[in-house]
C-alpha positions as CSV (number, residue, x, y, z in Angstrom):
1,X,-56.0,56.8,9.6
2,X,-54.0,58.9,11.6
3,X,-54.2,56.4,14.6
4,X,-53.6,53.7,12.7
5,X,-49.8,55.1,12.0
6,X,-49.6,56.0,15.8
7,X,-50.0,52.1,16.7
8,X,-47.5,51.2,14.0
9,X,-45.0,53.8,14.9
10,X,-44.1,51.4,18.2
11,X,-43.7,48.6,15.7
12,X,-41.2,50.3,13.9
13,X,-39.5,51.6,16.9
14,X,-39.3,47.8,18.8
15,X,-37.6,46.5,15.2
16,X,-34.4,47.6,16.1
17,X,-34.1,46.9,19.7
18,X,-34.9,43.7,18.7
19,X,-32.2,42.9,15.9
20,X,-30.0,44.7,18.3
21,X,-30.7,41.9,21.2
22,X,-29.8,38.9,19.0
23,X,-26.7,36.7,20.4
24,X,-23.4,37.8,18.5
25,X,-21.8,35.2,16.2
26,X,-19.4,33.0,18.0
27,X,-15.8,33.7,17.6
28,X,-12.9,31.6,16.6
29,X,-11.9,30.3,20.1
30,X,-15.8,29.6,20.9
31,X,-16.2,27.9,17.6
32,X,-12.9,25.6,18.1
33,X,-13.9,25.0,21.5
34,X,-17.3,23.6,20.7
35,X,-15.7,21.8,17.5
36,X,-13.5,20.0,20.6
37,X,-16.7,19.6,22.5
38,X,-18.3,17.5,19.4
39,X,-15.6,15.8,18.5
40,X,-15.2,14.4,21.4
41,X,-19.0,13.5,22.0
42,X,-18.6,11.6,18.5
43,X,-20.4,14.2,16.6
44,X,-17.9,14.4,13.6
45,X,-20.3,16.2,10.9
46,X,-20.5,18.7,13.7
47,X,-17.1,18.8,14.5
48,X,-16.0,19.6,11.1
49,X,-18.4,22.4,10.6
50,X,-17.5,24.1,14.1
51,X,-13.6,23.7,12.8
52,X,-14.5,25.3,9.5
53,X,-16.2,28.2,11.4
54,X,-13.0,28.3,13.1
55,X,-10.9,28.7,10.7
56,X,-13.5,31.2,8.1
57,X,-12.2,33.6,11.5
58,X,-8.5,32.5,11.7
59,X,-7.0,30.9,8.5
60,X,-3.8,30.5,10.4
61,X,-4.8,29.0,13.3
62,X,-3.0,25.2,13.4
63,X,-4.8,23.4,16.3
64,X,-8.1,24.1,14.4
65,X,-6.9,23.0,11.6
66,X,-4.9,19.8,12.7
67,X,-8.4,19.1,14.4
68,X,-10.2,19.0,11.1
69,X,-7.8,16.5,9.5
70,X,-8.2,14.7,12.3
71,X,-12.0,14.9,12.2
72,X,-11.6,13.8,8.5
73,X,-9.8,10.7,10.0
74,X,-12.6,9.4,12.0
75,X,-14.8,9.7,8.5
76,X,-12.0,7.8,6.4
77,X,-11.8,10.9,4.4
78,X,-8.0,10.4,4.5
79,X,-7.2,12.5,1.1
80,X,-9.5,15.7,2.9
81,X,-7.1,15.1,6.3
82,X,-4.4,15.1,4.1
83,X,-5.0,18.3,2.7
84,X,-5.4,19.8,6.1
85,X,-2.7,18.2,8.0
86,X,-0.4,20.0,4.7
87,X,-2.2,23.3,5.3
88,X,-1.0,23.7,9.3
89,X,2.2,22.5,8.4
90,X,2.6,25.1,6.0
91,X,1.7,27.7,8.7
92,X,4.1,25.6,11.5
93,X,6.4,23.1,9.6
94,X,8.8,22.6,13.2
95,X,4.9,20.6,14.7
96,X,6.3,17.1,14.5
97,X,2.6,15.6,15.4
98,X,1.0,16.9,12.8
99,X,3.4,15.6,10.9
100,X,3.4,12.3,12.0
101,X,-0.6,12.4,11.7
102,X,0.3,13.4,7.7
103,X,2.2,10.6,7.8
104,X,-0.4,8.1,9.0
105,X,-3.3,9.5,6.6
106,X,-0.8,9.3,3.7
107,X,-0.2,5.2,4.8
108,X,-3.9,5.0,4.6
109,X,-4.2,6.4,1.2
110,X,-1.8,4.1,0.0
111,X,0.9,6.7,-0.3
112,X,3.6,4.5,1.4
113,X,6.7,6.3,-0.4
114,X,5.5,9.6,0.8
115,X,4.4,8.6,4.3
116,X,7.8,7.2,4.8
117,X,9.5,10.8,3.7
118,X,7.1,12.7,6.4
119,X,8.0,10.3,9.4
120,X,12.1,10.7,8.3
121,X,11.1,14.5,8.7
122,X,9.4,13.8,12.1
123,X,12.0,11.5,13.6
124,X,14.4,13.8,13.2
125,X,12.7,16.4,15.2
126,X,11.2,14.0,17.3
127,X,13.5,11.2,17.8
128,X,12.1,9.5,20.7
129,X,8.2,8.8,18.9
130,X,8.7,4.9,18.8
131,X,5.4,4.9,16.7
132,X,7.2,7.0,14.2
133,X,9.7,4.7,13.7
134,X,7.9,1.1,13.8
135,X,5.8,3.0,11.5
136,X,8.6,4.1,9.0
137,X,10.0,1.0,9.4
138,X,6.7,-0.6,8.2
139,X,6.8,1.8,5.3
140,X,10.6,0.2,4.1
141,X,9.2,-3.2,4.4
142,X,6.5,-2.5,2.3
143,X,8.7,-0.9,-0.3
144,X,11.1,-4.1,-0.3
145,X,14.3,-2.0,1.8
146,X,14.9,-4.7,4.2
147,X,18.2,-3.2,4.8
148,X,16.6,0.1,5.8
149,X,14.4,-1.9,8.3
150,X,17.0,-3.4,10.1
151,X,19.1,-0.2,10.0
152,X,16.1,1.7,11.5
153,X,15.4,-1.2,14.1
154,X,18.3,-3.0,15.7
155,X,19.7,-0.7,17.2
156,X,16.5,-0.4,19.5
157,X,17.2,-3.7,20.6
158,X,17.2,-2.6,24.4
159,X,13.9,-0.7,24.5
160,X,11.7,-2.4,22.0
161,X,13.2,-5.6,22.0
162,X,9.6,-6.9,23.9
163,X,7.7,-5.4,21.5
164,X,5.7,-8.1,19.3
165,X,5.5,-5.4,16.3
166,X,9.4,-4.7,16.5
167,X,10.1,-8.6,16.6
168,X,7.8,-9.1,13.6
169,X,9.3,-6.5,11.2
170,X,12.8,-7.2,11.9
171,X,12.1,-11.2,12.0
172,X,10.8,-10.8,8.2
173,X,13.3,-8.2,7.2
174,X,16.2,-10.4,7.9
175,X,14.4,-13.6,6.8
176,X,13.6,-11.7,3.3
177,X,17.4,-11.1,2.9
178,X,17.8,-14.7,4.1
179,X,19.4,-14.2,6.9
180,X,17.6,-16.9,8.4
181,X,19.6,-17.5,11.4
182,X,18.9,-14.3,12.6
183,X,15.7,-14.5,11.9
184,X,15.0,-18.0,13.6
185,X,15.9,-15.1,16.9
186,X,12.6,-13.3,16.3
187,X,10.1,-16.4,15.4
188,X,11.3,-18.0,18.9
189,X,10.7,-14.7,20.7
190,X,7.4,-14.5,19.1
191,X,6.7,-18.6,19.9
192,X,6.6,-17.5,23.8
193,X,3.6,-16.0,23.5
194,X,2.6,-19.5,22.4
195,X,1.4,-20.6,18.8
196,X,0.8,-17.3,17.5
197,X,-0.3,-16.0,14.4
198,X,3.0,-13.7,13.6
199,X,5.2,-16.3,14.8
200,X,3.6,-18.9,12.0
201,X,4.1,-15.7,9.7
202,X,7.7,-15.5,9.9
203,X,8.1,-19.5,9.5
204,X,6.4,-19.2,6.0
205,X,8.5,-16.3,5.3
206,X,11.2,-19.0,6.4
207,X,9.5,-22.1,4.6
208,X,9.1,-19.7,1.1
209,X,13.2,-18.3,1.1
210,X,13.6,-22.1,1.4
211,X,10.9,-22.4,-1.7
212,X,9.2,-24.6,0.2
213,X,6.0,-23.9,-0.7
214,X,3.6,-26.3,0.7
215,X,5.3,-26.1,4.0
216,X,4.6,-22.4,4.3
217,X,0.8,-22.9,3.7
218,X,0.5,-25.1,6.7
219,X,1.6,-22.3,8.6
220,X,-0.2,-19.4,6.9
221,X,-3.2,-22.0,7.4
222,X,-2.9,-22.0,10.8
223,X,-2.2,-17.9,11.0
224,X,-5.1,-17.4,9.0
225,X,-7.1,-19.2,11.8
226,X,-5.2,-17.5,15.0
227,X,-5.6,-14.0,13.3
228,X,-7.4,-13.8,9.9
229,X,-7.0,-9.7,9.9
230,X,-3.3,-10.3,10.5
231,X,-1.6,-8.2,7.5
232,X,0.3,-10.4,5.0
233,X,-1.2,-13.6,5.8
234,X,-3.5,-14.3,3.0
235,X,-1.2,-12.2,0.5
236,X,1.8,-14.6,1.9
237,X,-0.8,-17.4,1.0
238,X,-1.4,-16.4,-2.7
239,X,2.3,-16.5,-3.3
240,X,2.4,-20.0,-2.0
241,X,-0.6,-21.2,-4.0
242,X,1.1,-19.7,-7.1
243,X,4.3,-21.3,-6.6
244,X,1.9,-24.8,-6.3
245,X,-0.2,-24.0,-9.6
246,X,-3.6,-23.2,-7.4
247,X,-4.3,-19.7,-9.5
248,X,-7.6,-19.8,-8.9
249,X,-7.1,-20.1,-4.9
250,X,-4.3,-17.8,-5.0
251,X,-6.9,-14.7,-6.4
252,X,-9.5,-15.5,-4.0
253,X,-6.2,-15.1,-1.5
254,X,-5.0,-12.4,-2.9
255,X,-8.3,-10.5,-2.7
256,X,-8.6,-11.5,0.7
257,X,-5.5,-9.6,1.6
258,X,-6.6,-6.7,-0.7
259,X,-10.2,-6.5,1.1
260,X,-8.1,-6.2,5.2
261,X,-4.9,-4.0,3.8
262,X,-5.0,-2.5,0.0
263,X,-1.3,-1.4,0.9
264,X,-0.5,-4.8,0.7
265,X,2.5,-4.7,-2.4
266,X,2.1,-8.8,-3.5
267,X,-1.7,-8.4,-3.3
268,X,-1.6,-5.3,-5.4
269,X,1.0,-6.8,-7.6
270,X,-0.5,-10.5,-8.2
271,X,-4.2,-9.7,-8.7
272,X,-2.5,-6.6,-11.6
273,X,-1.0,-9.6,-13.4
274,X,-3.5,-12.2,-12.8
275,X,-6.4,-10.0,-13.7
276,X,-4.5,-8.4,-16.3
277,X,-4.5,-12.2,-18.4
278,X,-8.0,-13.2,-17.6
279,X,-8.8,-9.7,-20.1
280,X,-10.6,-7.4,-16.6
281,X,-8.1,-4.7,-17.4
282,X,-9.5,-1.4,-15.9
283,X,-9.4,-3.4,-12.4
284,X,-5.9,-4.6,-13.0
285,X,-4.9,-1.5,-14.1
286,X,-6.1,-0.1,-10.8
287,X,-3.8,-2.3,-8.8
288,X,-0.8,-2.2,-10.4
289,X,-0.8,1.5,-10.6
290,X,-1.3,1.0,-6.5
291,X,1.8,-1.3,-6.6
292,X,3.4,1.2,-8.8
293,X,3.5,3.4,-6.0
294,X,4.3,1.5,-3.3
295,X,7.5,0.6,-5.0
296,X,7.9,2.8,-8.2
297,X,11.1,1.1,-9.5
298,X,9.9,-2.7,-9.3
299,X,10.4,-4.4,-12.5
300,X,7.5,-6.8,-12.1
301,X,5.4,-3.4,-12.0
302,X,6.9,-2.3,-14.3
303,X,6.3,-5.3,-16.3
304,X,3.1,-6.0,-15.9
305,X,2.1,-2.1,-16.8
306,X,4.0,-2.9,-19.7
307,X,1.3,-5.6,-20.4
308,X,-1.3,-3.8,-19.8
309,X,-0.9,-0.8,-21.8
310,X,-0.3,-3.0,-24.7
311,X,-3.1,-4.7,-23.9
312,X,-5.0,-1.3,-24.2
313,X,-3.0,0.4,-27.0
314,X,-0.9,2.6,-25.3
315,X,1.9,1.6,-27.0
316,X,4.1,4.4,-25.9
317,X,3.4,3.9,-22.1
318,X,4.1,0.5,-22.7
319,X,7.4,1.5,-24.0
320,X,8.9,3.4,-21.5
321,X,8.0,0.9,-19.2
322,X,9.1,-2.1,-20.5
323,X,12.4,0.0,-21.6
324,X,13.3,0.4,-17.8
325,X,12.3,-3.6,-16.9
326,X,15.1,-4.9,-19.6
327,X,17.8,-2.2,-18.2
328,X,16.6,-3.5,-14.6
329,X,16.7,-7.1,-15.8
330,X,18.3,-7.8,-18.8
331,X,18.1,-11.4,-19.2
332,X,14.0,-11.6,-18.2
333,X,13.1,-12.8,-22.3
334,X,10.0,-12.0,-21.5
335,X,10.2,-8.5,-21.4
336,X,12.2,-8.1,-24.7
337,X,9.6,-9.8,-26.0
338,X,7.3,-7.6,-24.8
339,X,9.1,-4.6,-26.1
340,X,9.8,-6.1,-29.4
341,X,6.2,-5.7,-29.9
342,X,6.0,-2.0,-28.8
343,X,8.5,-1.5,-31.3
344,X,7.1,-2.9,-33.9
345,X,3.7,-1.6,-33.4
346,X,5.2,1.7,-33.5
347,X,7.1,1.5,-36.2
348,X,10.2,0.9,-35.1
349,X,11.7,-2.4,-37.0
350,X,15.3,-1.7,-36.3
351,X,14.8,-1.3,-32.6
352,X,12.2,-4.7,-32.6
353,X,14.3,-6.4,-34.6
354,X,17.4,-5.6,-32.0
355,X,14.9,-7.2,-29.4
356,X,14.5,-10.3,-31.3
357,X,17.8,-11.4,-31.7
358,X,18.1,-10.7,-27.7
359,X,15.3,-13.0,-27.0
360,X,16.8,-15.6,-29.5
361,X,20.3,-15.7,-27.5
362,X,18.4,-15.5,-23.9
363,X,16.4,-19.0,-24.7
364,X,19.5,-20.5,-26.1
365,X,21.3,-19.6,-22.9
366,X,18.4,-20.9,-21.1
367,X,17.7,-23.9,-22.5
368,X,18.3,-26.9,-19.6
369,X,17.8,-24.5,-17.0
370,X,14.4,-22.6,-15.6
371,X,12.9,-19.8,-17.5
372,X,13.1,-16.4,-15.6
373,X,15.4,-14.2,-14.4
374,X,17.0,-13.4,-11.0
375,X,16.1,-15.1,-8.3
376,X,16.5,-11.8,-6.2
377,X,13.3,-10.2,-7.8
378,X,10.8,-12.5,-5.8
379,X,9.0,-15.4,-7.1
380,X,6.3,-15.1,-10.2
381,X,3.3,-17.2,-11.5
382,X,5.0,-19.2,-14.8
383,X,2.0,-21.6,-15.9
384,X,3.3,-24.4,-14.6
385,X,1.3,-27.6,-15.6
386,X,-0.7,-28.5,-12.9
387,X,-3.8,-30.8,-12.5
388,X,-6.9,-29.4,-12.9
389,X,-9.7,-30.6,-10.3
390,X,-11.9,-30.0,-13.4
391,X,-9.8,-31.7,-15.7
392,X,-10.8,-33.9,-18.8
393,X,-12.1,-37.5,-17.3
394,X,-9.3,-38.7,-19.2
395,X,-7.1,-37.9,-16.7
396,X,-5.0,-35.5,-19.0
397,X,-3.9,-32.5,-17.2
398,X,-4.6,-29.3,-18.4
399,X,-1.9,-26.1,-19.1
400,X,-2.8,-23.0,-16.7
401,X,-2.3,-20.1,-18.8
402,X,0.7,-17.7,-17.9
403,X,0.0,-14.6,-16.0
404,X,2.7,-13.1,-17.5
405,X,3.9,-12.6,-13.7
406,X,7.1,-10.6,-14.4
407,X,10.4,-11.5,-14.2
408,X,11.5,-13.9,-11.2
């Protein structure tokens, strides 16, 4: 017995020593510098845990923590990056490349508005980042401020005036505000690169402010085949098929567009209304809420939420935002048709009946001339009669439904 504690005694002693001889954790520089280490070996799982580690030590430490949202970046985890690209700003708000990485995981969530307020910030304390401002500049053409392109742009003339990128967004800018003279400038810089697929961009842009529809799918035909990722092409495509009665062609298009760039505004905007009518209202709803953010204060948004929460039976919702489309555009009948309804479904027979008598004088003014409202809003889906490959074998054409596509 007694032995048998002596040879256990040296157990008990050698415990110790041995807990006392394990490595010590790793601290916050070692764990940031083998985060770097993974990272850059393409081990992002392990990257992100080293970062972590990092930070569990320092909280405040920015370089770990711009690392992570980066790390987040390579997963397509843009919302997590976004997070953590906030969180080092908050500890250094003067580090103008974190911002500007904000900024580019907010464009990839779709967050165009709110990129475009992060790279303003980083421009100004970073004025020479040219990928800040063809980036921004991006951001305004996707929100429809062609002005604020070509503010942001022209006067850059001298150093980016051989860059494809700068010709391309100031060459649709000023064609969008139909300044096509201008414009003609960039699509024959762009030409000397020979038949490319940007340059046969900017001619549709060209062929549609001309409303010459067919003309511009030539050329967004032969884009599509130069560069089929290009952004805009197959969107620019739907809008042509819709303005030639091809709906079903112009969804597949739209779709198209939506599958290479879901910040794509017409894409967003088209497949809301168009899916909206054919009754698949939880996916419509999706993209017109996307749309919605892209460019809050659009009244064919705005419209075609309208729509769709009546369609739903939020009556209310529908309301407000059919309320803000007539005081945008107040002779789009359609609308005050629209909100006629809301009223009277809530109640409100005064108020619908007020609509009523609008709609009643805005056909009477319209009658002779083409239903829809200003021309400045963009061009809209009306259910033009069109023939129907499947049509009758009596030859008689068939109506395409309206998509209720907003106000013109």
């Amino acid at each position: 017995m007694r032995s048998g504690a002596l040879l256990l005694l040296p157990l008990l002693l050698a415990r110790p020593a041995a807990l006392l001889a394990q490595p010590a954790p790793p601290t916050g520089e070692e764990s940031f510098a083998r985060g770097v280490q993974l990272h850059q070996a393409g081990d992002i799982l392990g990257a992100i845990e080293a970062y972590r580690d990092a930070l569990e030590k320092e909280p405040r430490r920015v370089d770990a923590r711009s690392n992570l949202g980066a790390a987040y970046v390579r997963l397509g985890r843009y919302e997590d990056a976004v997070r953590e690209y906030r969180r080092a700003l908050e500890v250094e708000p003067e580090q103008a490349a974190v911002r500007f990485n904000l900024a580019l995981a907010l464009y990839k969530t779709g967050l165009v508005a709110e990129a475009a307020q992060e790279l303003e910030h980083a421009l100004a304390r970073d004025a020479t980042n040219k990928a800040a401002l063809l980036l921004l500049a991006d951001c305004q053409l996707q929100m429809g401020n062609e002005a604020r392109v070509i503010a942001l742009l022209e006067s850059h003339e001298a150093d980016l005036g051989q860059d494809r990128l700068y010709s391309y967004l100031m060459g649709t800018a000023l064609l969008r505000r139909n300044e096509l003279a201008r414009g003609q400038v960039f699509i024959d810089r762009l030409f000397k690169d020979g038949d490319t697929a940007p340059a046969r961009v900017l001619m549709a842009v060209a062929h549609l402010r001309r409303d010459d529809a067919r003309s511009a799918l030539v050329d967004l035909q032969r884009a599509a085949e130069l560069d089929p990722k290009l952004a805009t092409v197959h969107s620019l495509q739907g809008r042509a098929l819709m303005e030639v009665g091809q709906r079903t062609e112009a969804l597949e298009a739209f779709r198209r567009e939506f599958a290479l760039n879901p910040n794509d505004f017409n894409a967003n905007l088209y497949l809301g209304l168009l899916l909206k009518d054919d009754g698949v209202l939880d996916e419509a709803g999706d993209h017109l809420r996307r749309a919605n953010r892209l460019r809050p204060d659009d009244p064919r948004v705005l419209y075609g939420l309208g729509g769709l929460h009546l369609a739903a039976g939020r009556v209310q919702e529908a309301e407000k935002a059919l309320q803000a489309v007539v005081a945008a555009v107040p002779d789009y009948a359609k609308a005050h048709v629209l909100l006629a309804t809301a009223y009277y479904r809530l109640k409100k027979k005064d108020l619908g009946d007020q609509e009523q008598a609008v709609v009643a004088r805005l056909l009477q003014e319209q009658q002779g001339r083409e239903a829809g409202a200003s021309e400045t809003l963009g061009p809209a889906y009306k259910g033009e009669a069109v023939r129907d490959p499947g049509a009758a074998k009596d030859g008689k054409e068939k109506k395409k439904p309206d998509s209720g596509g907003g106000p013109r």
